[in-house]
C-alpha positions as CSV (number, residue, x, y, z in Angstrom):
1,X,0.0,0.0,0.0
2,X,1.2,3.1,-0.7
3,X,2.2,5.8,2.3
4,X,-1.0,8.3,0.9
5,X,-3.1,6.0,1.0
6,X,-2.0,4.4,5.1
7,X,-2.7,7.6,6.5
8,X,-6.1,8.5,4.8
9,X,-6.5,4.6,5.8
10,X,-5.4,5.9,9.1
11,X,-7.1,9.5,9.9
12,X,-10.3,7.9,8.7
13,X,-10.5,5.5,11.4
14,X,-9.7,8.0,13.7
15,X,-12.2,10.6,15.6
16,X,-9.9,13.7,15.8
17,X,-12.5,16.4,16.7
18,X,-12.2,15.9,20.3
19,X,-8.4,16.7,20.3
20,X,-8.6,19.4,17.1
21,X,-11.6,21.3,19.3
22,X,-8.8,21.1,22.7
23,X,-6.0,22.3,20.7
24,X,-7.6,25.0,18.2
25,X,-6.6,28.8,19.3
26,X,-9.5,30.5,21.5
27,X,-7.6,33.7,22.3
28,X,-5.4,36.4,20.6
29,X,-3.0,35.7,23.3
30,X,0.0,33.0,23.1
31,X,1.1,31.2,19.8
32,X,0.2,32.6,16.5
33,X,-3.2,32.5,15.2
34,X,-1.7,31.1,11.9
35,X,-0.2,27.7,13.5
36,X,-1.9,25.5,11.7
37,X,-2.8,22.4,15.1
38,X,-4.4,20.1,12.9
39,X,-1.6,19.3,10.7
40,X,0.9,19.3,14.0
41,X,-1.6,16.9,14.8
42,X,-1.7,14.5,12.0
43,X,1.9,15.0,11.6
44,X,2.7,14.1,15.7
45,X,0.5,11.1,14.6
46,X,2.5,10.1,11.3
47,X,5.5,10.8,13.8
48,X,4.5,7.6,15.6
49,X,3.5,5.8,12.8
50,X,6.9,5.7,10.4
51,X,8.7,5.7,13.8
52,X,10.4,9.3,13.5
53,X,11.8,8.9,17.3
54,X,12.0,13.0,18.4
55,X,10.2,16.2,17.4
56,X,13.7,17.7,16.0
57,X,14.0,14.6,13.4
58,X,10.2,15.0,12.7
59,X,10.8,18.6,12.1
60,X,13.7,18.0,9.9
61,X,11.8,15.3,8.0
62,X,8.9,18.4,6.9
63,X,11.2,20.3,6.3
64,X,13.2,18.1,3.9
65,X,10.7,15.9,2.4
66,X,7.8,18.0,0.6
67,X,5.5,14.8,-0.1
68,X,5.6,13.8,3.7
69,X,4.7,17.5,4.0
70,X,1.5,17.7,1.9
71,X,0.5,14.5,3.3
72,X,-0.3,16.3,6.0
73,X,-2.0,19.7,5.1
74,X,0.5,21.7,5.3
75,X,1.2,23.8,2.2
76,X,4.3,25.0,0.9
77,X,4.1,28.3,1.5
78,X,3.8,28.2,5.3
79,X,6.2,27.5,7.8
80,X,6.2,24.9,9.9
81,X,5.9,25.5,13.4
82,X,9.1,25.1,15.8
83,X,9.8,22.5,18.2
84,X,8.9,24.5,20.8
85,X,5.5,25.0,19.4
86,X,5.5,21.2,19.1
87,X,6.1,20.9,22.4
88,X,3.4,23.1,23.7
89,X,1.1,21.4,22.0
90,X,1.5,17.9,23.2
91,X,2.0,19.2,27.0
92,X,-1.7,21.2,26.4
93,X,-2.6,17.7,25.1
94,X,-1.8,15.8,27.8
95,X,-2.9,18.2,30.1
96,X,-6.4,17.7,28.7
């Protein structure tokens, strides 16, 4: 099977609205409006998934690789968010 069709195989079995309505931005205040949590989402997942075994070699590997990239939403014109960001994310995550 090829890797764009695992993870729609993958994100369709999977109810992500719960965690995408936690993480979304509610405020003006904190992290960018225009950090894009879904696709840090689907991308922390993918992490897992081809075994990518920190956030810095995850980070390297959307940064590197532009079809594992658009896999996950995001486009090439944005940045993708730091590790930091990363971070924050899955600590508001687990928080939850």
């Amino acid at each position: 099977m090829n890797r764009e069709k695992r993870f729609d195989l993958i994100f369709a079995t999977l109810d992500l609205a719960l965690i995408l309505r936690v993480v979304n931005k509610k405020s003006r205040l904190g992290a960018p409006v225009e950090t894009n949590y879904s696709e840090m989402v689907y991308s922390l997942i993918a992490r897992i998934v081809e075994r990518i075994p920190t956030i810095k070699d995850l980070l390297k590997r959307l940064r590197e690789d532009i079809l594992f990239r658009l896999d996950y939403g995001f486009s090439l014109a944005e940045s993708i968010s730091s590790a930091a960001t990363y971070s924050h994310l899955t600590a508001t995550d687990a928080s939850c």
